[in-house]
C-alpha positions as a printed NumPy array, in Angstrom:
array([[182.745, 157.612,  64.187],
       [183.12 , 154.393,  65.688],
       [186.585, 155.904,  67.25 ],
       [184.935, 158.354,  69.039],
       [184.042, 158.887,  72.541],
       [179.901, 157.927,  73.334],
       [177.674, 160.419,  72.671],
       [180.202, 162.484,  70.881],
       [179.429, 164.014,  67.478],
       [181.699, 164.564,  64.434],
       [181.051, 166.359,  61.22 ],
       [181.35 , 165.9  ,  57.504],
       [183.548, 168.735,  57.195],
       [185.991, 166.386,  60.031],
       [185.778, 163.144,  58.348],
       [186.998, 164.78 ,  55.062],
       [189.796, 165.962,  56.504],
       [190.992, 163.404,  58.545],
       [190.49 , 161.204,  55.135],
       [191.437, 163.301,  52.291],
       [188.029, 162.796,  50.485],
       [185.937, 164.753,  48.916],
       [183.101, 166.323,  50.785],
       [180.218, 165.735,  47.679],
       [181.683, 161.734,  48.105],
       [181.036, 161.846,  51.969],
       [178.108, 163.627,  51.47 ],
       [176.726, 160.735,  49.56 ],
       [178.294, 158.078,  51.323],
       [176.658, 159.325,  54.902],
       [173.401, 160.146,  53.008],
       [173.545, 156.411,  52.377],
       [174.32 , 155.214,  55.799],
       [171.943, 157.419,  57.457],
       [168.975, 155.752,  55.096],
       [170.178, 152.456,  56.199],
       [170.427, 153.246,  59.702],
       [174.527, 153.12 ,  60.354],
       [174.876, 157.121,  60.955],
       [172.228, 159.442,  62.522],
       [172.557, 162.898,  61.19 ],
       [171.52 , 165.883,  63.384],
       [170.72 , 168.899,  61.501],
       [171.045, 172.542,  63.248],
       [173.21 , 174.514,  64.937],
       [174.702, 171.595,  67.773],
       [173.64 , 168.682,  64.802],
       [177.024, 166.305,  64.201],
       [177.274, 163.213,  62.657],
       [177.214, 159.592,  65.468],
       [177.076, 155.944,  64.933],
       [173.217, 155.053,  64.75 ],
       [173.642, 151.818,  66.517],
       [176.329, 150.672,  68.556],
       [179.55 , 149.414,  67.111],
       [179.889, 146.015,  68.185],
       [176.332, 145.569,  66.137],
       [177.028, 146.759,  62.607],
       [178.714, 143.993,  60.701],
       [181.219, 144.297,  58.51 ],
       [179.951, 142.04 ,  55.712],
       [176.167, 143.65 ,  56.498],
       [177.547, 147.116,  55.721],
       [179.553, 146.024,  52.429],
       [176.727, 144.237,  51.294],
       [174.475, 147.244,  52.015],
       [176.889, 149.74 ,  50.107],
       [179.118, 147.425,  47.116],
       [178.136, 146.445,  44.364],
       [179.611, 142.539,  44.951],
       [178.718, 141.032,  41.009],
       [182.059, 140.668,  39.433],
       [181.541, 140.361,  35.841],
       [177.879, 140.369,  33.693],
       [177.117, 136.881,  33.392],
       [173.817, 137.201,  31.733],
       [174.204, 135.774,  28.338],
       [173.347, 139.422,  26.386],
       [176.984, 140.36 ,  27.662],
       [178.818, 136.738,  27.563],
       [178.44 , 134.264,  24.873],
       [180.006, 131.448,  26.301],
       [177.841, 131.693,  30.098],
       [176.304, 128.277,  29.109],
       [179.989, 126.816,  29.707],
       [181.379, 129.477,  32.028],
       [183.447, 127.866,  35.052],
       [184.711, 131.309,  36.044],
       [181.2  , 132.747,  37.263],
       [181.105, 129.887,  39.571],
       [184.054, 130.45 ,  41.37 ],
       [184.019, 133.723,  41.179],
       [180.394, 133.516,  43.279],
       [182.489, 130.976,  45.381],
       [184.952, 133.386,  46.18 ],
       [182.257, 136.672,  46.869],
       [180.661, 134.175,  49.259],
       [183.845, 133.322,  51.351],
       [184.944, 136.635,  51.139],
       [181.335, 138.163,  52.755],
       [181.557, 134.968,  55.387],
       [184.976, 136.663,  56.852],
       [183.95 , 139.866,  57.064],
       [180.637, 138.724,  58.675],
       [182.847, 137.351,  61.448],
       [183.707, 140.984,  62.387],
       [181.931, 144.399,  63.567],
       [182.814, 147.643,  63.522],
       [183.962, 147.834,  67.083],
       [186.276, 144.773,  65.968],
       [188.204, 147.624,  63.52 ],
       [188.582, 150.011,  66.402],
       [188.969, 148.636,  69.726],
       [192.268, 148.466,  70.939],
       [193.797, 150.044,  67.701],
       [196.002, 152.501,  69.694],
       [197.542, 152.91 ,  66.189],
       [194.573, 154.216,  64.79 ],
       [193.958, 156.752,  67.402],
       [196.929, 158.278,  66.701],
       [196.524, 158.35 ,  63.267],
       [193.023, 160.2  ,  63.743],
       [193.684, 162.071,  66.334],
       [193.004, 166.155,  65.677],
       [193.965, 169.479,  67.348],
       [191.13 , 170.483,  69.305]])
């Protein structure tokens, strides 16, 4: 969505195709975006699919936070008898952190401006 023109819509239907998924898993994901304010959702007749804030505001890490589950491994001693002297949770949290602090550096409109290559690749016959 982020690829396309202002004020242009797109549908579920499109973004399936373009990305070989399946429509109940877009369904869901764009459910989930709209609630959180990425995608607006039109309903009716002329309704579409749009970014629900400009690009160059949603953050990467913001939006995989919002969406991924980011715990690696159940740490809580029920699961893992030996948390008391586990050094792996720590850098595993170490590396979740530096991990999220990249992608914070970037936005959405990061991914697409510029990316003639992706253009191409998601360009459709209409």
């Amino acid at each position: 969505m982020a690829s396309l023109p202002d004020g242009k819509m797109t549908s579920i239907t499109e973004v399936t195709d373009v990305y070989g998924v399946s429509r109940n898993h877009m369904v869901k994901i764009i459910n989930q975006l709209s609630h959180l304010g990425y995608v607006e959702a039109i309903r009716g007749k002329n309704g579409g699919i749009r970014l629900g804030k400009p690009a160059n505001t949603i953050g990467i890490g913001e939006v995989v936070r919002a969406l991924e589950p980011l715990t690696l491994v159940n740490c809580s001693g029920e699961f893992c008898h030996i948390t008391p002297a586990c050094r792996l949770k720590s850098v595993l949290n170490k590396a979740i952190r530096e991990f999220l602090q990249e992608l914070d550096k970037h936005t959405l409109a990061d991914m697409v401006q510029d990316n003639q290559h992706l253009y191409k690749l998601l360009l459709t016959d209409e």
